[in-house]
C-alpha positions in Angstrom: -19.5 55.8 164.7 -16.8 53.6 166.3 -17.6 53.3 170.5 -14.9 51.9 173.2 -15.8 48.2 173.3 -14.3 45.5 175.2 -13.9 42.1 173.1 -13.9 38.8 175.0 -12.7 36.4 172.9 -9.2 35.3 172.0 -8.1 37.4 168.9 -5.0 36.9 166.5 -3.4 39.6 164.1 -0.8 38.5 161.9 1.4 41.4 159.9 4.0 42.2 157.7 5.5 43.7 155.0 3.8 43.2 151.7 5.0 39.9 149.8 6.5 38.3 152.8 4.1 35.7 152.6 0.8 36.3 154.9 -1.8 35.0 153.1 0.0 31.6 152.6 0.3 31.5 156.7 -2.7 32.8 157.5 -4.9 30.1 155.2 -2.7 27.7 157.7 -3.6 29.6 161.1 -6.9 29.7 159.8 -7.7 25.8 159.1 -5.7 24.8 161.7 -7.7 26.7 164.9 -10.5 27.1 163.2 -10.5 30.8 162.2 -12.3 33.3 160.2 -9.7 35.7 158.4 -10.6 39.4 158.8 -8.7 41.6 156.1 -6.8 44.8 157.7 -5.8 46.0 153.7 -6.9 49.2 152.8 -7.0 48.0 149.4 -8.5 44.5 149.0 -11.8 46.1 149.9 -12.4 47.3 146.9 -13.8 44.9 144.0 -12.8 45.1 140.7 -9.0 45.6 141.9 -7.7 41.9 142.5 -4.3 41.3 140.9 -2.7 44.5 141.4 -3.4 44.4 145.3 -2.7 40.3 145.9 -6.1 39.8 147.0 -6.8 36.1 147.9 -8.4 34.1 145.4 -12.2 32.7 145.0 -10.1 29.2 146.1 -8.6 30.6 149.0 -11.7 32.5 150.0 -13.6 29.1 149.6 -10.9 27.2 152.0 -11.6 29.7 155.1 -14.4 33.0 154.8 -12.4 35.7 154.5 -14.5 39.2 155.8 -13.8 42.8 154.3 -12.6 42.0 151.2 -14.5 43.5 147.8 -16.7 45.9 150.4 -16.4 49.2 148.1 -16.5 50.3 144.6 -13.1 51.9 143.4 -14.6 55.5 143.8 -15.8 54.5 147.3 -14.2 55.9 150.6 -12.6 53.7 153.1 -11.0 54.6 156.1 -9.7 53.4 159.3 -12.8 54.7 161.1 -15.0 52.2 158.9 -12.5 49.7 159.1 -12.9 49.5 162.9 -16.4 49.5 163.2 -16.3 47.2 160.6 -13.5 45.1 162.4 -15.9 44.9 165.9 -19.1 43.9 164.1 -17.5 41.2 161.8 -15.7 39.8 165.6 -19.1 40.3 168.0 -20.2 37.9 164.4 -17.4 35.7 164.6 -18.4 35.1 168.6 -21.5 34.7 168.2 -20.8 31.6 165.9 -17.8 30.2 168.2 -15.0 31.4 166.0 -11.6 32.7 166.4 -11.2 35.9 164.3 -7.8 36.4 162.4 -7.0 40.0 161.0 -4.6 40.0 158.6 -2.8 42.6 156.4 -0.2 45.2 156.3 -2.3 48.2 156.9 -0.4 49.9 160.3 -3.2 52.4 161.0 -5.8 50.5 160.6 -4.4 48.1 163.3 -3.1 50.7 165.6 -7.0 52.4 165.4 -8.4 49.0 166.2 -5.7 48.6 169.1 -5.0 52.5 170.5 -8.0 54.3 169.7 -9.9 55.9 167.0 -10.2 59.6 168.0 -13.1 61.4 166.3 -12.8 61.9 163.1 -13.4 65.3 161.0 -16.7 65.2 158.9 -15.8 66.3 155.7 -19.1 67.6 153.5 -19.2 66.2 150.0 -19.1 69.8 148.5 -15.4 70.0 149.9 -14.1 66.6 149.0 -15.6 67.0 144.9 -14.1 70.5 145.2 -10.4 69.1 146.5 -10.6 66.5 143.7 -11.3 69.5 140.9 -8.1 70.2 142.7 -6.1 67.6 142.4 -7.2 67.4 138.8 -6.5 70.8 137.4 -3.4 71.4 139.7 -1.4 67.8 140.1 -0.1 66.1 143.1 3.1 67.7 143.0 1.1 71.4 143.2 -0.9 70.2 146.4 1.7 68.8 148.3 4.1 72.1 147.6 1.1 73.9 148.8 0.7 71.5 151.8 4.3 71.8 153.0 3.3 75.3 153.3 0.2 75.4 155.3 0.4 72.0 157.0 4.1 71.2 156.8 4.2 68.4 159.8 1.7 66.3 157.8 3.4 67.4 154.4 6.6 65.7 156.2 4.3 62.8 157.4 3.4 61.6 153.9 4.9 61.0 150.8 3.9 62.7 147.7 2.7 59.8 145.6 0.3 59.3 148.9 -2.9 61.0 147.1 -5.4 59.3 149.2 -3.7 61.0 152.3 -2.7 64.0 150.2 -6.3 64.4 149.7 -7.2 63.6 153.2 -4.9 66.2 154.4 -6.4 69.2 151.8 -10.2 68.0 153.0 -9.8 68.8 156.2 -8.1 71.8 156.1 -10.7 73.1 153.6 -13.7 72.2 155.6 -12.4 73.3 159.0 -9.6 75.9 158.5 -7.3 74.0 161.4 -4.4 71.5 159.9 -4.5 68.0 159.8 -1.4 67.8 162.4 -3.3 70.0 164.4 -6.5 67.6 164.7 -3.9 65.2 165.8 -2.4 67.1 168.4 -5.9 67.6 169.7 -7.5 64.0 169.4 -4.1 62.5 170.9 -5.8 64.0 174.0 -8.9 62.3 173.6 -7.8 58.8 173.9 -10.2 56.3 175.6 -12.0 55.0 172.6 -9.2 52.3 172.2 -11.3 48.3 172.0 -9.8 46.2 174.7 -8.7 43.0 174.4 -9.0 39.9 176.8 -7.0 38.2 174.6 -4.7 39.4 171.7 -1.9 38.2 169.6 0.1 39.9 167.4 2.4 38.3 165.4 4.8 40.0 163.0 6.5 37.8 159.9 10.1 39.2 159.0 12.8 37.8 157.0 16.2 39.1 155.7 15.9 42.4 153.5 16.9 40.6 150.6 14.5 37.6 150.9 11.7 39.9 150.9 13.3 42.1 147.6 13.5 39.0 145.6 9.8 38.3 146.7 8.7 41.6 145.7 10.4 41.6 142.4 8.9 38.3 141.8 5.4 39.4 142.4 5.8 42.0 140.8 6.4 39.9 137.7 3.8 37.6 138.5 1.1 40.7 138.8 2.1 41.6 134.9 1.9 38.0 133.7 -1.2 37.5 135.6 -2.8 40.8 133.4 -2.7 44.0 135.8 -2.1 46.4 132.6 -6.0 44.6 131.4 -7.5 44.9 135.2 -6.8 48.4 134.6 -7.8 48.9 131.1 -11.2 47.6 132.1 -10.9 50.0 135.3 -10.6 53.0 133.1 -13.2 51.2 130.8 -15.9 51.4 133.4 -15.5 54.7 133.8 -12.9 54.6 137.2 -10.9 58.0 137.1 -7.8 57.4 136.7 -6.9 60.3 139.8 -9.0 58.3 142.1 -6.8 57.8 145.5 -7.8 53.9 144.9 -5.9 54.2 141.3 -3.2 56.4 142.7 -1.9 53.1 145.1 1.0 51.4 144.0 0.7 49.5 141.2 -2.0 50.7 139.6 -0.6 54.2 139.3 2.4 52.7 137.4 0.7 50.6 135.0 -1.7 53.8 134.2 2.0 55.4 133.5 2.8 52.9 131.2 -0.5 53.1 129.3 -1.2 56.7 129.3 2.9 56.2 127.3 4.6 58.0 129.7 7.1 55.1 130.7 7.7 51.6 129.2 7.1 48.2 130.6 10.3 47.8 131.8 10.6 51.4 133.4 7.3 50.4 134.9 8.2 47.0 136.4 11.3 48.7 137.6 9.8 51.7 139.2 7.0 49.5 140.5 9.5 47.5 142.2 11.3 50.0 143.3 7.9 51.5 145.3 7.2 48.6 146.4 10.1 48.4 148.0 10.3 51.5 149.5 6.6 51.0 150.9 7.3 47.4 152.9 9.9 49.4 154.5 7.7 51.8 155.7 5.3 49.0 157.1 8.0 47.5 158.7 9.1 50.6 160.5 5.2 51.4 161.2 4.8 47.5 162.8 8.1 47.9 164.9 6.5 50.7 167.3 3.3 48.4 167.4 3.4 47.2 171.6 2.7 43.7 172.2 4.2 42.7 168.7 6.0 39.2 168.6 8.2 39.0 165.4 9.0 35.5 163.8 10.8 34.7 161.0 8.7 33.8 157.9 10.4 30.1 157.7 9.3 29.5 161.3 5.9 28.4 160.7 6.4 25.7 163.6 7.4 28.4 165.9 4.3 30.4 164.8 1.8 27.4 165.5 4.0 26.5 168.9 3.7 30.2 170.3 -0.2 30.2 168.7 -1.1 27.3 171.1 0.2 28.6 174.3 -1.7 31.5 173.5 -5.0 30.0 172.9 -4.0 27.3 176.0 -3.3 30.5 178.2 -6.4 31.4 180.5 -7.5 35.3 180.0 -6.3 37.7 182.3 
């Protein structure tokens, strides 16, 4: 269970939108200060899953360590509450050996439960979360999420309906406690004080003009198809992955299971995976603007990135 801690060392976060280019900067950061990178993606923890979710390659991974990526199975749970505890242990490491951690990714909650508290989270029994899959299986996303605008409609507003892993979320709880998900928030927002603290922290956001970061996306999204994401998920499905997982729902994956389950072509697919993706950097972007302490630089500026890095790291802690 995460526990308030109080971290000493100087830490740096870099964010942004998917496809601006943070891994690229990051390896950079990394060899230049002598950093350890620290994933903040909810989905490059899990192996198996490379292309579709950008993860950094065995080269990369071999240039500067790189913690928290291929941590669970596809059919494993992952959360912001492990990713925090998580987060702290791989840091307390990274002191312990002299380094300066760097998380990285484009994950909002997970960074604003590192940064503004993890409030205690709902144990959900395993009986309930098998029995909310059978339900997502025999009933559909569109069926739970109706149903969820009617019992939970804050949350239902909160989420998008291609978002099973929180559709799911939002179904467990309410089956194994009877009180809404909003509702747990309104009550943990109360509770605050389990927030780590920071001597040192620097947040720095990439941005670049929206349609920089559309022809970026459209060109990965080409590059993920040409690299083989329909075969990375052939063999998903081949060793026995469900293809209603929350980790196969994400974007990309649940596309390319479209496309071979024949409900659209490959250029319906590529189109509409595009399209998501879009539509999901805009939501990280509007998720990282309301992040405090958040210094945004455009992704071009690497100079300014590495001037405003030194005079952070030369700055004495508070």
């Amino acid at each position: 269970m995460n526990i308030k801690k109080h971290i000493n060392i100087p830490v740096l976060v870099l964010v942004g939108p998917t496809a601006i280019g943070k891994t690229d900067l990051s390896l950079h950061i990394a060899e230049r200060y002598g950093c350890e990178i620290i994933s903040m993606d909810s989905m490059q923890v899990y192996r198996y899953m490379d292309i579709g979710t950008a993860k950094v390659s065995k080269g990369e991974q071999e240039r500067v360590p790189h913690h928290l990526i291929d941590i669970r199975n596809p059919d494993q749970q992952y959360d912001a509450a492990q990713f925090v505890d998580d987060c702290i242990r791989v840091i307390e490491k990274l002191e312990a050996g002299g380094k300066i951690p760097l998380i990285t990714g484009g994950t909002g909650m997970y960074l604003a439960s590192l940064t503004q508290g993890l409030f205690s989270s709902v144990a959900v029994p395993e009986a309930v979360r098998q029995a909310v899959q059978q339900k997502l299986q025999e009933q559909g996303r569109e069926a739970l999420y109706t149903e969820l605008q009617t019992i939970d409609r804050d949350t239902a507003n909160r989420i998008h309906i291609n978002d099973t892993q929180r559709l799911l979320r939002a179904w467990e709880i309410y089956e194994a406690t009877g009180i809404p998900w909003s509702e747990h928030k309104k009550r943990q927002q109360k509770e605050q004080g389990r927030a780590t603290t920071f001597a040192k922290l620097k947040i720095i956001g990439l941005t670049c003009e929206r349609s920089v970061l559309y022809e970026r996306i459209a060109l990965r999204s080409s590059i993920m198809l040409e690299q083989g994401m329909i075969d990375e998920v052939e063999t998903l499905l081949a060793m026995g992955y469900d293809d209603q997982l929350p980790s196969m729902q994400a974007i990309g994956y649940r596309h390319i299971l479209g496309y071979i389950n024949g409900q659209t072509s490959l250029s319906q697919t590529q189109e509409e995976l595009i399209r998501d993706t879009r539509r999901y950097a805009k939501r990280q972007m509007t998720w990282f603007k309301k992040t405090a302490g958040l210094k945004w630089f455009d992704r071009e500026n690497r100079q300014e990135v590495t001037d405003a890095v030194d005079r952070f790291l030369d700055t004495p802690s508070e």
